[in-house]
C-alpha positions, 0 to 999 in steps of 0.5 A: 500500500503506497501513499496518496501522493505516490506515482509509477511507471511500469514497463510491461515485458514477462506475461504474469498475473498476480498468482502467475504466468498470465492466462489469455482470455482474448483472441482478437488481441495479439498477446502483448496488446491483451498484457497492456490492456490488463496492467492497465485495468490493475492501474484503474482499479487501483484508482489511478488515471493511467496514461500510456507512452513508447519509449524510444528503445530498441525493443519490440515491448515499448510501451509503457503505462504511467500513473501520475493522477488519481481518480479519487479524493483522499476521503475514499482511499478505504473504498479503494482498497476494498475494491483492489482487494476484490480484484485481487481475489477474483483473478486468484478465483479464476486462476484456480478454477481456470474460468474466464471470468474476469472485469469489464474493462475498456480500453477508453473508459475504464469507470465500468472497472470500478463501479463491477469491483464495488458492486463485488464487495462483501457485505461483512468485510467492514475491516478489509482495508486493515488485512493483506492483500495477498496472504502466504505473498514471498517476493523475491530475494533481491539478490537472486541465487544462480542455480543453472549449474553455471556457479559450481565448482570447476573441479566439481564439473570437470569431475563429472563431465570426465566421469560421464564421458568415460562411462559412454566412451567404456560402453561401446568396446574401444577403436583407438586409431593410429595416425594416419588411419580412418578417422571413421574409427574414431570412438563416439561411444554408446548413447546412454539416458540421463537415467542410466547415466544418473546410476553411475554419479555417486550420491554425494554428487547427485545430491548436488545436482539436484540443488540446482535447476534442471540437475545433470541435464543441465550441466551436461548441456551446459558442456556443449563442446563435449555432450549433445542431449537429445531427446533424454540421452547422452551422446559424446559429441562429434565435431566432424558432424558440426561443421559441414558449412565450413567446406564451403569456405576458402581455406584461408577464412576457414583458418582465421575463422579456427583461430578466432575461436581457439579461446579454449582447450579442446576437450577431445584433445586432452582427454579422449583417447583418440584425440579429438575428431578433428585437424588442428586447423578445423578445430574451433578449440585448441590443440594445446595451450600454443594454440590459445588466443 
């Protein structure tokens, strides 16, 4: 609740309703023209005259909505927040029984909103405006915890990705090549599913992947140079597949398109057993740290 003298601006972007993600009730609207309309209406209710301004950004979600003014005296300020708590609790009904019932809104008269908000109040609700709006409401941390695999430990990930990539590479028996041989005879190993490969993490270990968002799934798509996760396996991933347009490139911008890269080791090189797939000079990664740029 914000003093009588408070103003905003709001610049609507994710599609969110109080009690989540925002459910389309219009198809005769685009999304985002539907989204608007709706911060709008909650500015109206809330008894503000909402104005709407684009800025002048590069972005496609411009728009945004400012209330300077109210549309009520002092005096009333219990009435309206009797009517905002109304709301409020009508759109957790909808959203619950997934209804379509909402409040009339227009976009150029927006009076309706408010006389259907009081229409709605409850008779016994005499004390409402002393309550909370939203019991049980948890904002969120002002810092907010990274959990996408991203903050772990170096060695952590380095451990499990060597680990799951011995596992697929032991799966399928071993073809080591010579130099000068068939790279066809390169070892991709076998394709596991996250299951499998979940089986063979010691606890300790999954119990820390748990912790974070999407858990090996996500660590192991995170280490794209290595892995490729398609539909719910694991495959060691084979670079000569990835790079079929560079053929089409004269041999010179294909060595300075490999040097640009070359800010990392590559995996292969250090750790598989046949090396990686891949020349030196089509290589995205380096081939030992001479290589680094």
């Amino acid at each position: 609740r914000s003093s009588y003298s408070c103003c905003y601006f709001v610049l609507p972007c994710c599609f969110f309703d109080f009690h989540g993600k925002y459910s389309r009730r219009q198809s005769k609207k685009t999304q985002y023209r539907e989204y608007l309309d709706f911060v709008a209406q909650v500015g109206y209710v809330c008894g503000f005259q909402v104005e709407e301004d684009c800025l002048r950004i590069p972005s496609t979600k411009r728009v945004s909505l400012i209330g300077k003014n109210r549309t009520y005296p002092p005096t009333e300020r219990a009435l309206i927040d009797k009517q905002i708590t109304q709301y409020i609790n009508n759109r957790q009904i909808c959203a619950v029984v997934t209804c379509n019932r909402r409040v009339g809104f227009k976009h150029k008269d927006h009076s309706d909103v408010c006389e259907k908000a009081n229409s709605e109040l409850p008779e016994n609700e005499t004390e409402i405006a002393d309550t909370i709006w939203m019991p049980g409401f948890q904002p969120r941390e002002k810092v907010e915890q990274i959990r996408n695999c991203a903050s772990l430990p170096r060695d952590f990930v380095d451990d499990v990705v060597l680990s799951v990539a011995n596992l697929l590479l032991n799966a399928s028996p071993q073809k080591s090549c010579s130099p000068g041989e068939n790279m066809n005879t390169w070892n991709q190993g076998e394709s596991l599913s996250l299951k499998e490969v979940a089986e063979h993490l010691n606890k300790e270990t999954l119990k820390r992947l748990k912790s974070e968002y999407g858990g090996l799934q996500t660590l192991l798509k995170n280490n794209h140079q290595v892995f490729e996760v398609l539909n719910g396996r694991v495959h060691i991933r084979d670079w000569r597949k990835e790079m079929p347009s560079r053929k089409a490139k004269p041999e010179v911008k294909r060595r300075l398109s490999a040097e640009a890269f070359k800010t990392r080791l590559c995996w292969f090189f250090i750790h598989h057993p046949d090396g990686c797939s891949l020349p030196s000079e089509s290589c995205p990664y380096a081939h030992g740290t001479e290589e680094l740029r």
